[in-house]
gemmi code that builds the backbone of each chain (N, CA, C; Angstrom):
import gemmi

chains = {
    "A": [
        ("UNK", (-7.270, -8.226, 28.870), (-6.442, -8.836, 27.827), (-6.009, -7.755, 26.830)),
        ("UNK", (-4.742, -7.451, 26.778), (-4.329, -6.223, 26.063), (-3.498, -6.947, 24.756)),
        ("UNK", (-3.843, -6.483, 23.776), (-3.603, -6.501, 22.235), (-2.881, -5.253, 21.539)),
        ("UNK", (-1.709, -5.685, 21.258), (-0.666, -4.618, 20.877), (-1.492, -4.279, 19.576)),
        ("UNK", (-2.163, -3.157, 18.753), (-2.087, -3.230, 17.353), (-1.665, -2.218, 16.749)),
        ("UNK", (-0.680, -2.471, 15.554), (-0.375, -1.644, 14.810), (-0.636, -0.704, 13.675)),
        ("UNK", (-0.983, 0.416, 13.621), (-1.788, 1.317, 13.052), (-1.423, 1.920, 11.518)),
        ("UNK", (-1.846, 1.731, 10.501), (-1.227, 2.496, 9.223), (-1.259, 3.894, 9.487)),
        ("UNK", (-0.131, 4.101, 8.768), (-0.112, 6.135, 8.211), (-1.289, 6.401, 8.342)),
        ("UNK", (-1.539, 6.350, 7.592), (-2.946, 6.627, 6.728), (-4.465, 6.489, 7.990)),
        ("UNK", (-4.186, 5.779, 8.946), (-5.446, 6.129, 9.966), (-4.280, 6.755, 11.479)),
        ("UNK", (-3.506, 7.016, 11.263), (-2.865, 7.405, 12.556), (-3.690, 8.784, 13.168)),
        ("UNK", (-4.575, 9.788, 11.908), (-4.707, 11.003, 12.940), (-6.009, 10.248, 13.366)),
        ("UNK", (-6.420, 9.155, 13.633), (-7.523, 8.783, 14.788), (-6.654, 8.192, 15.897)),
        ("UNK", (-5.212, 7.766, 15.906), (-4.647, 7.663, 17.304), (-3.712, 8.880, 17.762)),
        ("UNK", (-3.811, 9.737, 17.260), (-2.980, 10.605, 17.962), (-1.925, 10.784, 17.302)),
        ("UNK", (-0.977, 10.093, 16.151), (-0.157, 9.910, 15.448), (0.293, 8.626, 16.017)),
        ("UNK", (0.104, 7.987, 16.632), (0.743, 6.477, 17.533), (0.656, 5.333, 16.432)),
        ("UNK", (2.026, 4.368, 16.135), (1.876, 3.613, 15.514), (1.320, 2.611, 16.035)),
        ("UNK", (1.335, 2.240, 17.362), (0.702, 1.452, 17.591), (0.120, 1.256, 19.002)),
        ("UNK", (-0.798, 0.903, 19.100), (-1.983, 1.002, 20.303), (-2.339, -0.218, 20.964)),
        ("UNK", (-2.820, -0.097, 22.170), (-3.367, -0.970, 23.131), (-4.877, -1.039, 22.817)),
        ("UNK", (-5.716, -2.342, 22.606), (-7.030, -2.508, 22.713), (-7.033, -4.412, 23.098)),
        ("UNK", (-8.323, -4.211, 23.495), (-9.070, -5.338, 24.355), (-10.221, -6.068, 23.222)),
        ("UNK", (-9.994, -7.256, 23.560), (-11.247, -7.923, 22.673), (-10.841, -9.556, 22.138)),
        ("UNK", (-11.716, -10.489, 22.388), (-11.933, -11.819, 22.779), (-11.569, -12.385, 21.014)),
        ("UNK", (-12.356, -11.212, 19.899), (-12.124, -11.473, 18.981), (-11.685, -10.595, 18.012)),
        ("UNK", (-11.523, -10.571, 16.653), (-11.250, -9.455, 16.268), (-12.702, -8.434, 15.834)),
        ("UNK", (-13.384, -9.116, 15.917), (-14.328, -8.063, 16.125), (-14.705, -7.343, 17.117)),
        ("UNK", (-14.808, -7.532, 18.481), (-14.575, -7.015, 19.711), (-13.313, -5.925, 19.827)),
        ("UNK", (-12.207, -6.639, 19.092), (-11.206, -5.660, 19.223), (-11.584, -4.389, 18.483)),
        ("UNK", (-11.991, -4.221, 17.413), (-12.204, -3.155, 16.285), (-13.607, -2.547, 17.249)),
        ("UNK", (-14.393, -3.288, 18.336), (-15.454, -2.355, 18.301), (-14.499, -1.550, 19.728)),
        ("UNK", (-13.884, -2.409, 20.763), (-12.875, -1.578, 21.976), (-12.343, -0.307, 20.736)),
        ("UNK", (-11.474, -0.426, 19.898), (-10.781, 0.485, 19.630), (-11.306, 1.418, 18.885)),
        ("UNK", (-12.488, 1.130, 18.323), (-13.255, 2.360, 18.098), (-13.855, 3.445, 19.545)),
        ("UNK", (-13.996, 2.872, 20.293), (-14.873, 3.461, 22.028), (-13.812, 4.287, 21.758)),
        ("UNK", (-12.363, 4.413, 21.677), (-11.079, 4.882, 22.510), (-10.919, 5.922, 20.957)),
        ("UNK", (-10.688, 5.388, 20.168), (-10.538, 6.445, 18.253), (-11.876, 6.011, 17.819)),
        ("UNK", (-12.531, 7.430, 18.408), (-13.933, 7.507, 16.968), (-13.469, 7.297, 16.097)),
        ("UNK", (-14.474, 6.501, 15.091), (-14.186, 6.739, 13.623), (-13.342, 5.967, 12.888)),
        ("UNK", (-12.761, 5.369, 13.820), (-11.610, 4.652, 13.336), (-12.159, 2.653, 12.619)),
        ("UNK", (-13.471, 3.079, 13.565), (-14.428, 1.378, 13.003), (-14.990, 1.544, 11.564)),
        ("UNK", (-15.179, 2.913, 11.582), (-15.804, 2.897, 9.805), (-14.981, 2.576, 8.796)),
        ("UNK", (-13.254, 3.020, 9.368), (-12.901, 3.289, 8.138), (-12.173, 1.503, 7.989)),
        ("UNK", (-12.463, 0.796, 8.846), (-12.148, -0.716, 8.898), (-13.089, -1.692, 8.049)),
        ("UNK", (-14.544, -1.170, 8.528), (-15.783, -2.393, 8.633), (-16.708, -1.404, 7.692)),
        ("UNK", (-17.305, -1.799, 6.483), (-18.334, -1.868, 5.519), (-19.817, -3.115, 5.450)),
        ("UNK", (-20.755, -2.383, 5.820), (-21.706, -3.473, 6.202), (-21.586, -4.844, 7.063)),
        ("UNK", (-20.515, -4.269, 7.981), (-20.681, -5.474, 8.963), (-19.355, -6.531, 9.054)),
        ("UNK", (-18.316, -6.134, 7.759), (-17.681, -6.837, 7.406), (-16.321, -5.831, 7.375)),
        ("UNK", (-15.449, -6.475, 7.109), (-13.929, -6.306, 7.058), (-14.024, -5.596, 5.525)),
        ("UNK", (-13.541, -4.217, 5.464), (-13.424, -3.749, 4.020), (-12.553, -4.435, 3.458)),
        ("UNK", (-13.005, -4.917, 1.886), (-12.029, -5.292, 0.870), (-10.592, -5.009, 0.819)),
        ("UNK", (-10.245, -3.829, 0.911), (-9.169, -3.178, 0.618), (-8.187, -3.222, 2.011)),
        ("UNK", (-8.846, -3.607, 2.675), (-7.928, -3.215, 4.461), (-7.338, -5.118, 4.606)),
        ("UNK", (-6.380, -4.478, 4.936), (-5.869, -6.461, 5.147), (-5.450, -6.239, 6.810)),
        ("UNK", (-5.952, -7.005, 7.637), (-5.585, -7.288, 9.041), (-5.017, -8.857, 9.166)),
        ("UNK", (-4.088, -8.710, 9.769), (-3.073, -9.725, 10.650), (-3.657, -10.203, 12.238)),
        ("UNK", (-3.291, -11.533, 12.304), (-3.656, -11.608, 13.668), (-1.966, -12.037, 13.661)),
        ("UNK", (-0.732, -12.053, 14.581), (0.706, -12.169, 14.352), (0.787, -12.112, 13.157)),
        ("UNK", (0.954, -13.332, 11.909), (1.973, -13.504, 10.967), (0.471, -13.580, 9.852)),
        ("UNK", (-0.484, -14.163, 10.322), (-1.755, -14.785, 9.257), (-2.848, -13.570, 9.024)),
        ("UNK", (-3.298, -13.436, 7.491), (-3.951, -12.862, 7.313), (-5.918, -12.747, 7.884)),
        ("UNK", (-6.088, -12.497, 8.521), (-7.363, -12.967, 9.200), (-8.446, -13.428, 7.997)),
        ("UNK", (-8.766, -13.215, 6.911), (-9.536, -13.725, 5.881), (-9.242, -15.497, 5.977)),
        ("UNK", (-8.063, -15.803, 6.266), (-7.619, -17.112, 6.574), (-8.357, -17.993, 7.796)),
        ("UNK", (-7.898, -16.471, 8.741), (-8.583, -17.459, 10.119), (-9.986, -17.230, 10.639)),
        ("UNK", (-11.102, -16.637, 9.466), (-12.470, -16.445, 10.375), (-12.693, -15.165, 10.119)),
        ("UNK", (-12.145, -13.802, 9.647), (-12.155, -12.942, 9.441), (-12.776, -11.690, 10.991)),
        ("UNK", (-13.715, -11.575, 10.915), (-14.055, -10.662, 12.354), (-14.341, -12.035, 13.368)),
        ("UNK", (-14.758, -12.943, 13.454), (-14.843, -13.909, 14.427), (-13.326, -14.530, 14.661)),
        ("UNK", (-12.147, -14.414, 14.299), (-10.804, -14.812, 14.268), (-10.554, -14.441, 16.096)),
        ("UNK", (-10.340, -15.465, 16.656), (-10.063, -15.237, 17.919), (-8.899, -14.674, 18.403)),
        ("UNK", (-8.363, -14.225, 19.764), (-7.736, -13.209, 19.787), (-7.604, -14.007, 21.201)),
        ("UNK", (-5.680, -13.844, 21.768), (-5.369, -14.482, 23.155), (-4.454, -13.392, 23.494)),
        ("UNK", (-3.962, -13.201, 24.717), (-3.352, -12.641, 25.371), (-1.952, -12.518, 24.819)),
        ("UNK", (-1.531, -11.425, 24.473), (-0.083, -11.395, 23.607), (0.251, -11.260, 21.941)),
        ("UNK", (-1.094, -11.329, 21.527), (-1.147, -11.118, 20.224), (-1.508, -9.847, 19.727)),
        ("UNK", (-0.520, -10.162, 18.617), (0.038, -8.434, 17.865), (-1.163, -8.644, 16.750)),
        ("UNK", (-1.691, -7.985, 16.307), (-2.651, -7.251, 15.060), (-2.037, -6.083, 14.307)),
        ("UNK", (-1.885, -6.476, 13.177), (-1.167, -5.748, 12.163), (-2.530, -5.198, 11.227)),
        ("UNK", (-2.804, -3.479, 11.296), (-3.691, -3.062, 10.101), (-2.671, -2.470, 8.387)),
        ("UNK", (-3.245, -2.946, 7.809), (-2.574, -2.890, 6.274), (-3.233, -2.136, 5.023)),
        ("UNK", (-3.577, -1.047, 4.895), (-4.079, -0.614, 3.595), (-3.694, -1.955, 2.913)),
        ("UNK", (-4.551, -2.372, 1.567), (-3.763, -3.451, 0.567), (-3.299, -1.734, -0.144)),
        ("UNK", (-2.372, -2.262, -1.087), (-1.210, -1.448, -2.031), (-2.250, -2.225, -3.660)),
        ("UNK", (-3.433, -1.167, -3.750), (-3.477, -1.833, -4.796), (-4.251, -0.789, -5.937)),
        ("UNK", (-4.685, -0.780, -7.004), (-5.224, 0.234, -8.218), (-5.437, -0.807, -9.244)),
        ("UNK", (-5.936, 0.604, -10.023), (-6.306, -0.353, -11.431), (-6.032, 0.752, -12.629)),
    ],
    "B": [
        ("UNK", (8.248, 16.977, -5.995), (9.214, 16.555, -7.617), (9.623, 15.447, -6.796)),
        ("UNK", (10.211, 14.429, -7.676), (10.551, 12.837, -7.857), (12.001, 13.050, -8.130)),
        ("UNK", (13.258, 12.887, -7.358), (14.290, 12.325, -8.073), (14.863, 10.865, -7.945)),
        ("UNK", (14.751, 10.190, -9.237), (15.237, 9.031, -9.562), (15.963, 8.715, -10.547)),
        ("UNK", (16.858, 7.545, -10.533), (18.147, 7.476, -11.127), (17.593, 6.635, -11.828)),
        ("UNK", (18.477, 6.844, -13.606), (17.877, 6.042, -14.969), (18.069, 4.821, -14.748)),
        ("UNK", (18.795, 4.013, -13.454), (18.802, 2.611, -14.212), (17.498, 2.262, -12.934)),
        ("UNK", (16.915, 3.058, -12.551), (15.434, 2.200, -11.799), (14.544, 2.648, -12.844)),
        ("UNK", (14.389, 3.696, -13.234), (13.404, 4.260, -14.517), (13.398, 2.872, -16.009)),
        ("UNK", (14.711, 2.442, -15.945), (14.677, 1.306, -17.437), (14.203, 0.168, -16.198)),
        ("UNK", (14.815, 0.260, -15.147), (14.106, -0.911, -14.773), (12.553, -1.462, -14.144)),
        ("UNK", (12.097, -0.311, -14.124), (10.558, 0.218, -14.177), (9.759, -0.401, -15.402)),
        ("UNK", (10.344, 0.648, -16.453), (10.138, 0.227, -17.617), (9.779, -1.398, -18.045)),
        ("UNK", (11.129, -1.725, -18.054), (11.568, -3.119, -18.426), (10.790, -4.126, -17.879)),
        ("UNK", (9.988, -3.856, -16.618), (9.454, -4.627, -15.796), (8.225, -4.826, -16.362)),
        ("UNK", (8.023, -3.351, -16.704), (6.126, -3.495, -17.484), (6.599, -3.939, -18.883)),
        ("UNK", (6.607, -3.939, -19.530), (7.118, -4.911, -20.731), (7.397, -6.389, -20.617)),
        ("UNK", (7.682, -7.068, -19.345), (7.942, -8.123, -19.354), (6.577, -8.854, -18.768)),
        ("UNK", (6.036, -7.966, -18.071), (4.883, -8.488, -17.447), (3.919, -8.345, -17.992)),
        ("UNK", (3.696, -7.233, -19.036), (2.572, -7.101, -20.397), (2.086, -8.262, -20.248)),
        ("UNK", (0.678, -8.677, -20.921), (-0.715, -7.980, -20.677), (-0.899, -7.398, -19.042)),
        ("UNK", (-0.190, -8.096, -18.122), (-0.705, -7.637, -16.772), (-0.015, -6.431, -16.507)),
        ("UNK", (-0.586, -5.740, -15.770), (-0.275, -4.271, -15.085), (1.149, -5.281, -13.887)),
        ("UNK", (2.066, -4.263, -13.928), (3.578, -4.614, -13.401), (3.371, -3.763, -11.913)),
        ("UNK", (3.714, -4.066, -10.457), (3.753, -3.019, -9.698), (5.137, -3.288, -8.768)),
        ("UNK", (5.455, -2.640, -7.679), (5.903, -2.601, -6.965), (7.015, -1.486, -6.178)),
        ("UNK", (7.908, -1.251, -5.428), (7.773, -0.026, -4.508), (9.734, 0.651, -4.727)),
        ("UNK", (9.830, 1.673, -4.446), (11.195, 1.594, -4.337), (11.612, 2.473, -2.967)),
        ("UNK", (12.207, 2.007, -2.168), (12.752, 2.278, -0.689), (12.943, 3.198, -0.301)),
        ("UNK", (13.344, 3.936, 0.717), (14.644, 4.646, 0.970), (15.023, 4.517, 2.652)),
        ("UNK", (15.826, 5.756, 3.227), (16.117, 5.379, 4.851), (14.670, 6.313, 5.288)),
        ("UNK", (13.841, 6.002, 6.052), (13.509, 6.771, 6.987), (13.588, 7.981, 7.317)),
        ("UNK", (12.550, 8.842, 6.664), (12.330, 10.269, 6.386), (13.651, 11.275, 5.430)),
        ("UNK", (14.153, 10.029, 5.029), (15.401, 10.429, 4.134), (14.617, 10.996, 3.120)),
        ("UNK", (13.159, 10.595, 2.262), (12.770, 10.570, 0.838), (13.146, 10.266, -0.400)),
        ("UNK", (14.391, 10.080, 0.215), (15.544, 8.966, -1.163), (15.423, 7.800, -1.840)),
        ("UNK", (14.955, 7.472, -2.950), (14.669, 6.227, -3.683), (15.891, 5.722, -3.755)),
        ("UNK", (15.888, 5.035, -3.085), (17.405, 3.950, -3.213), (17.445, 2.404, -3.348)),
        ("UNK", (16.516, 1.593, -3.118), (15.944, 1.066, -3.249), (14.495, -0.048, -4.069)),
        ("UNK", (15.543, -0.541, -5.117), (14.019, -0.947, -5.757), (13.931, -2.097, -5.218)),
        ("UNK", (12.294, -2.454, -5.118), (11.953, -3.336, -4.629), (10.566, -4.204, -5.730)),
        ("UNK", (10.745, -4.994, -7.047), (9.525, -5.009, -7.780), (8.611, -6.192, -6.840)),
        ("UNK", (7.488, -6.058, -7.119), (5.909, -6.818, -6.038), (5.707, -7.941, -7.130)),
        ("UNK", (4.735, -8.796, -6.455), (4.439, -9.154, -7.259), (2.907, -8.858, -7.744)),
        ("UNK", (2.342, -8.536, -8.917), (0.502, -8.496, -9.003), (-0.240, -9.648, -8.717)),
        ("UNK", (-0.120, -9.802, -7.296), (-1.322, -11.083, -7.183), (-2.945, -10.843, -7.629)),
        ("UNK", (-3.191, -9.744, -8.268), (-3.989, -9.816, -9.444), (-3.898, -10.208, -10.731)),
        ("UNK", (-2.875, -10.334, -10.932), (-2.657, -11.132, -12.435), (-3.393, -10.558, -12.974)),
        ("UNK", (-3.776, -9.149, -13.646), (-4.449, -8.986, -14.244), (-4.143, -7.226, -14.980)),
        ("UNK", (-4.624, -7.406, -16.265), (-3.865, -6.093, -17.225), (-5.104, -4.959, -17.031)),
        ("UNK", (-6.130, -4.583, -15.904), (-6.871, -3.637, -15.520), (-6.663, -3.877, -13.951)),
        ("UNK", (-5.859, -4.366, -12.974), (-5.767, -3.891, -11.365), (-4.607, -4.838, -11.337)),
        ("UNK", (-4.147, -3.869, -10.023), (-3.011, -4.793, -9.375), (-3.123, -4.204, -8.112)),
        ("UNK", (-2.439, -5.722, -7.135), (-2.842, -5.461, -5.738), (-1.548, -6.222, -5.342)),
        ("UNK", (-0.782, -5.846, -4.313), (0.330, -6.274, -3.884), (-0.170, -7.907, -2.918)),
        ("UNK", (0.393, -9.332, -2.585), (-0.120, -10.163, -2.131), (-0.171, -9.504, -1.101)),
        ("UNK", (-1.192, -9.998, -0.194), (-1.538, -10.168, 1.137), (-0.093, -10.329, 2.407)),
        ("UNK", (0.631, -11.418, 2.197), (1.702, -11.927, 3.077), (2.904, -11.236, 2.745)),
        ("UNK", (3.261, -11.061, 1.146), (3.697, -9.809, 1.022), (4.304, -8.859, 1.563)),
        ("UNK", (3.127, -7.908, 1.182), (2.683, -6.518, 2.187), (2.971, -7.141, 3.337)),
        ("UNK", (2.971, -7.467, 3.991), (3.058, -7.967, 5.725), (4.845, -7.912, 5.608)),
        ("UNK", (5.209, -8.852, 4.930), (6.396, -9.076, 4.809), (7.366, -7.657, 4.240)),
        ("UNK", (7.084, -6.819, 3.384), (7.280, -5.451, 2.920), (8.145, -4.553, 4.262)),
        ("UNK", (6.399, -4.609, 4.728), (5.981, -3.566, 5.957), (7.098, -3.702, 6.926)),
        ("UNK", (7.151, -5.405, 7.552), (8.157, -5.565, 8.529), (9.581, -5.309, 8.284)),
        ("UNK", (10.059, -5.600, 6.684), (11.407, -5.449, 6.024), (11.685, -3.865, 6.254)),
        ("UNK", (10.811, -3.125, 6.332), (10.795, -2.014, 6.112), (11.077, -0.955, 7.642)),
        ("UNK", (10.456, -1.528, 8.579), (10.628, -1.607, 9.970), (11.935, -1.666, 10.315)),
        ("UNK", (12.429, -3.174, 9.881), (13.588, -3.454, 10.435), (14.507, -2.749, 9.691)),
        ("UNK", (14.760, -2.440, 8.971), (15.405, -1.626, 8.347), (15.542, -0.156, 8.594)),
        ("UNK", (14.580, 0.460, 9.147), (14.403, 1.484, 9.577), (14.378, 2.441, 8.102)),
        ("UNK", (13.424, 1.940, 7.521), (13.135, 2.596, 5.723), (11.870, 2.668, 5.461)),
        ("UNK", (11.135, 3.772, 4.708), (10.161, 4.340, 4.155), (9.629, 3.667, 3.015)),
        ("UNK", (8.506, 3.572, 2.357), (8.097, 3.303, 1.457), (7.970, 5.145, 0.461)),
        ("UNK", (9.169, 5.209, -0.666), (9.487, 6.192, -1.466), (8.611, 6.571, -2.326)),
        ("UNK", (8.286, 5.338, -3.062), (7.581, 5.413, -4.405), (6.412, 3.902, -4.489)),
        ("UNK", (5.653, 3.562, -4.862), (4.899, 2.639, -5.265), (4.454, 3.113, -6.890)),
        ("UNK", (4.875, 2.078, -7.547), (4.305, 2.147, -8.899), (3.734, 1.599, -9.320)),
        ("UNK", (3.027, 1.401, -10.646), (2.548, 0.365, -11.248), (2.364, 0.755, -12.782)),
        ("UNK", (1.923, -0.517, -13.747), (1.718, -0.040, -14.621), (0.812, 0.198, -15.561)),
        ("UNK", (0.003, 0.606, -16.705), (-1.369, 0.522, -17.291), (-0.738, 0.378, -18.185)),
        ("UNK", (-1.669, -0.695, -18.865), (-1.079, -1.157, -19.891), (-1.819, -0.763, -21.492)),
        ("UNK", (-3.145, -0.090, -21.206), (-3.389, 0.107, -22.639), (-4.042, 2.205, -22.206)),
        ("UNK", (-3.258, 2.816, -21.242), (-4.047, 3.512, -21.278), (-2.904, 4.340, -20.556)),
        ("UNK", (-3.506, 5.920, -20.430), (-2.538, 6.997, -20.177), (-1.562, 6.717, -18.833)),
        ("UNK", (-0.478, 7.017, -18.565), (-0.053, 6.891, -16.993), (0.206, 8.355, -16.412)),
        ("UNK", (-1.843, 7.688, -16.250), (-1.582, 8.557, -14.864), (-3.094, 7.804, -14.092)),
        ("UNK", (-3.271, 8.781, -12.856), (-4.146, 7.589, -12.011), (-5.568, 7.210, -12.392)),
        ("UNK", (-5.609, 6.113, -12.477), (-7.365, 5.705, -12.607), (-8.208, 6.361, -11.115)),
        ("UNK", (-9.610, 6.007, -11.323), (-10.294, 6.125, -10.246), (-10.089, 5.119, -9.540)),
        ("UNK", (-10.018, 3.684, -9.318), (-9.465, 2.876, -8.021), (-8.616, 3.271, -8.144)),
        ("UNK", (-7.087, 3.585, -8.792), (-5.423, 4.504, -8.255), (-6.273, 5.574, -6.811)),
        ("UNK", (-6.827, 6.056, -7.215), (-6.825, 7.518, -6.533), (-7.624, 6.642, -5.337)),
        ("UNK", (-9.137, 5.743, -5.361), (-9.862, 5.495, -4.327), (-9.113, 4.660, -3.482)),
        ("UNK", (-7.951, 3.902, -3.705), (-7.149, 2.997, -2.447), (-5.943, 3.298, -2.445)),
        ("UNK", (-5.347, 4.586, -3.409), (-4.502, 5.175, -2.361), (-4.160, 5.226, -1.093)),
        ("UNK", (-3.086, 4.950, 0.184), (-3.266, 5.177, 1.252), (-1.947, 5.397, 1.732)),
        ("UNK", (-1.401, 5.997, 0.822), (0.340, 6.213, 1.310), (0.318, 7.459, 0.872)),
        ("UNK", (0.049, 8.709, 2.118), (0.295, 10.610, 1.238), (1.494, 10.965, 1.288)),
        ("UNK", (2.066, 9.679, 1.919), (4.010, 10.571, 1.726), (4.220, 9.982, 0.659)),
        ("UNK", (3.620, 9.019, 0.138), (4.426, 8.222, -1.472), (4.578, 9.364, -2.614)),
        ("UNK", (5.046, 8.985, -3.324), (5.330, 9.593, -5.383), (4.584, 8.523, -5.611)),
        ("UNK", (3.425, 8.466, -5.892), (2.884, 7.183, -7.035), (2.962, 7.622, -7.938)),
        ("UNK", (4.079, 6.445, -8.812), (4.633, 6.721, -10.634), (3.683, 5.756, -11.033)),
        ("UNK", (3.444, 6.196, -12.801), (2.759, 5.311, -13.424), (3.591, 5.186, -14.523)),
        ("UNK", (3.712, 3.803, -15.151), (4.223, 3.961, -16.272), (3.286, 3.135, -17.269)),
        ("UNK", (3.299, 3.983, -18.555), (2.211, 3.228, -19.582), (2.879, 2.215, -20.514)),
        ("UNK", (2.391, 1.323, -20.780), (2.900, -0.026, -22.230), (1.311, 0.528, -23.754)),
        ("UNK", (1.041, 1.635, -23.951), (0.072, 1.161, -24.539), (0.786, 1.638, -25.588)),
        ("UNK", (0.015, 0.811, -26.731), (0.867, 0.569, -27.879), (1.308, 1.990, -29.365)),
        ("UNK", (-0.095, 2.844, -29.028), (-0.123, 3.673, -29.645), (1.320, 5.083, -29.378)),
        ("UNK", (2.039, 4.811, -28.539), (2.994, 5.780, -27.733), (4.554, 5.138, -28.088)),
        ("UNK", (4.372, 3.282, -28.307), (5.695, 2.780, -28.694), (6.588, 3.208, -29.731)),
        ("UNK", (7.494, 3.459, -29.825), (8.450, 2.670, -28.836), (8.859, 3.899, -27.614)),
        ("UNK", (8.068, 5.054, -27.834), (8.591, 6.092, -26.804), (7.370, 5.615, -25.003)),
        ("UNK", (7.751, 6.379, -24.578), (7.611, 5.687, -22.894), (7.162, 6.793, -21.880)),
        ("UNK", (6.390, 6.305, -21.103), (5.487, 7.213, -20.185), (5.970, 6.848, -18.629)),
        ("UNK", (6.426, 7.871, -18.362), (6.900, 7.718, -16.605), (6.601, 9.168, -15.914)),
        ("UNK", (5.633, 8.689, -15.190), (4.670, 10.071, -14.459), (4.624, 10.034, -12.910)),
        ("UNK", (5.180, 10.881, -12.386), (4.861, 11.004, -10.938), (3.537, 11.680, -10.229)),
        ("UNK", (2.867, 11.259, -9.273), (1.801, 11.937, -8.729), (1.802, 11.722, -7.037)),
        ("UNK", (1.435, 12.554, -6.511), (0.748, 12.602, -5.244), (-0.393, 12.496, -5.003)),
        ("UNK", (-1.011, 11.874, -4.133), (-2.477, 11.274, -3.987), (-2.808, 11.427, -2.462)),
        ("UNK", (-3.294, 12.603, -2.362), (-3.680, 12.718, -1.299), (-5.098, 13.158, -0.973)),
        ("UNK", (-5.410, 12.274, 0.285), (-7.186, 11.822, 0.215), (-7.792, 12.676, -0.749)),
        ("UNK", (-7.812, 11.987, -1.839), (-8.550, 11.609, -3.247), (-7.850, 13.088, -4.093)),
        ("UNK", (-6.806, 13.601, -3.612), (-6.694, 15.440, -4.884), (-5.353, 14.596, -5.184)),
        ("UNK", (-4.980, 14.232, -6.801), (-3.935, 13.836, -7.393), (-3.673, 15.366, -7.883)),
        ("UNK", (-1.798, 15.068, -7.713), (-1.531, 16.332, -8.082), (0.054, 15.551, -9.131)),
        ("UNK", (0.021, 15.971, -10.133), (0.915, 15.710, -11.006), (2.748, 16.637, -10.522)),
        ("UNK", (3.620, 15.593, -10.075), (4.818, 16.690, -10.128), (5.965, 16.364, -11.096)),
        ("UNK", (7.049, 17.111, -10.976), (8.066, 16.884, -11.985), (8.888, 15.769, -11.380)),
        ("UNK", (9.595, 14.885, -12.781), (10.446, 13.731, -12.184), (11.769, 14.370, -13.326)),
        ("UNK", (12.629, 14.133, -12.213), (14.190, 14.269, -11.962), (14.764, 12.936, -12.421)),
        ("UNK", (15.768, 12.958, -13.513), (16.049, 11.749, -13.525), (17.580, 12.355, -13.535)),
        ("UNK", (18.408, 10.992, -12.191), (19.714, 11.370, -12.844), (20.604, 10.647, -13.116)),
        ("UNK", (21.580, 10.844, -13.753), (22.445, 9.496, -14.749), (23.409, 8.973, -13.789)),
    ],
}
model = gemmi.Model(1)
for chain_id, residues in chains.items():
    chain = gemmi.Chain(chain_id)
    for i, (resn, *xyz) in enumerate(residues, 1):
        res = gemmi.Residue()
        res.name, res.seqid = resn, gemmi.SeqId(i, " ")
        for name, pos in zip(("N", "CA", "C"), xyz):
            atom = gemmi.Atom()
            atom.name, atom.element = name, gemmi.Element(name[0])
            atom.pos, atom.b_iso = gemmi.Position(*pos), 0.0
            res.add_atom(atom)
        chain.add_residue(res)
    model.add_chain(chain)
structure = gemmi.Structure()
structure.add_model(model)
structure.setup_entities()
C-alpha cells in the first residue's frame, strides 16, 4: 500500500531533496515508522515522546490528523499525507 | 537584504495596529525562485494572542497548496510583537522552518510611537542574522 507524502523544505535533506516520497503503513504511525527505515532521522524530527510534535501539523488528504486520531489515524490505498512545519513564534 | 515596496511596509504596519493587543502575522509571495515579494498575503493568528502567533492549521494547508498551484514561494513571513523589540524571540528562532524566508518583525510597543520598527532577519537552524531592508516607492 503506497502513500504519496509530501515533504517540507525544511526536512528534505533526509529525502534526498525530494518533495515528495513513497511510504507504506496501515496507519499514520506505521507510516512515520516505514519512512523513517528508508530517511534516518527523519522520525525524530516528527514524534516527541511517542507523540506527534506540537509544532509539526500532518494531513491525511485535506484533514488535519489531530482531528482524525492523530498517530492511530488510519491510512488506505491512495492517500496523500501532507507534512507542515506550523508557521508560528512568539 | 529584503527589497520591499512602501505600500506592503504601511500595510504591514497598519495590520499590527489594527490587530493590537494580538501579535498580527502573515506571508508575502512571490514566483518561484524569483525571491520577489509581490504578493501580500495577511494570516490569520489563530492564537489570538499578544505573546505567540501561529498560522491556522487548514490554513497553512490551504497557503501551501495556493502556493503550489501557483507555482510561488513563500518570500517573507512576518509577524508582529507588540510590547517588545522587533526582532526574534526564542520560540521566533525555535520554530522557524522556512531558511529561504526574510522573517520581518514589526514592533507596536508604545514607548517607540508614533515612529515604527520593520526588521528583516534570516533564521537559519537556530543563527538569526539581521539584514538590510530596501524599501522602494
Amino acid at each position: 500500500m503506497a502513500i504519496d507524502v509530501r515533504i517540507p523544505t525544511i526536512l528534505r535533506p533526509y529525502t534526498k531533496d525530494q518533495k515528495s516520497v513513497q511510504a507504506t503503513g496501515s496507519n499514520l504511525g506505521a507510516l512515520i515508522a516505514d519512512l523513517d527505515l528508508t530517511y534516518a532521522g527523519i522520525g525524530e524530527r516528527l514524534l516527541e515522546d511517542g507523540a506527534l510534535r506540537r509544532f509539526i501539523n500532518v494531513y491525511i488528504n485535506d484533514e488535519d490528523v489531530r482531528f482524525l486520531g492523530g498517530l492511530d489515524s488510519q491510512l488506505k490505498d491512495g492517500d496523500s499525507v501532507t507534512i507542515l512545519p506550523a508557521v508560528a513564534g512568539g | 537584504m529584503l527589497e520591499i515596496s512602501r505600500e506592503f511596509v504601511d500595510a504591514i504596519l497598519a495590520q499590527s495596529r489594527v490587530e493590537y493587543p494580538d501579535e498580527c502575522c502573515g506571508v508575502i509571495l512571490g514566483a518561484a525562485g524569483s525571491g520577489k515579494a509581490t504578493r501580500l498575503k495577511p494570516m490569520i493568528n489563530a492564537a489570538h494572542s499578544p505573546t505567540f502567533y501561529e498560522f491556522d492549521s487548514k490554513d497553512l494547508l490551504a497557503l501551501y497548496r495556493e502556493i503550489d498551484d501557483n507555482d510561488e514561494e513563500i518570500v517573507v513571513i512576518y509577524h508582529s510583537h507588540t510590547e517588545t523589540e522587533a526582532r526574534p524571540s526564542r520560540t521566533d528562532i525555535a520554530y522557524a522552518s522556512e531558511p529561504e524566508a526574510h522573517y520581518v518583525l514589526v514592533s507596536t510597543r508604545e514607548e517607540i510611537a508614533p515612529a515604527t520598527e520593520f526588521r528583516s532577519f534570516r533564521i537559519i537552524e537556530g543563527v538569526v542574522s539581521e539584514e538590510e531592508v530596501s524599501i522602494t516607492e
